[in-house]
C-alpha positions, 0 to 999 in steps of 0.5 A: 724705167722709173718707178718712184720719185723722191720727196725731203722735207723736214722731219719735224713735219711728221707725216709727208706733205706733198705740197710742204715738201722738195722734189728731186730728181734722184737719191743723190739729189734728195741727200744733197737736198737733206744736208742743205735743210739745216735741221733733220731731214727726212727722204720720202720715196714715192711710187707711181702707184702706191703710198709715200714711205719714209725712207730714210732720215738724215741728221743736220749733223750728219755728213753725206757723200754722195755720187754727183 
């Protein structure tokens, strides 16, 4: 069951904004997302119930396999 969904925005925007972000469908989606910004990167992960945390950061230089 899904308990969360997974937000990116650049890092540079400091707190999450759910209007300013992108929305993905998974984690993987959210790293694909990330790599394409063209600046660091940060993945938000947001639960149905509860607050938006900041997950993890990926750097513009930084090179990412993902699964899909």
């Amino acid at each position: 069951m899904l308990t969360a969904n997974w937000a990116v925005q650049p890092t540079a925007f400091g707190n999450f904004d759910e209007w300013g972000c992108s929305w993905a469908t998974d984690i993987n989606h959210a790293y694909r997302i990330a790599q394409q910004m063209g600046e660091d990167a940060t993945i938000f992960r947001c639960p149905h119930q509860g607050n938006p945390m900041a997950w993890v950061t990926v750097r513009a230089d930084e090179s990412i396999t993902t699964s899909n």
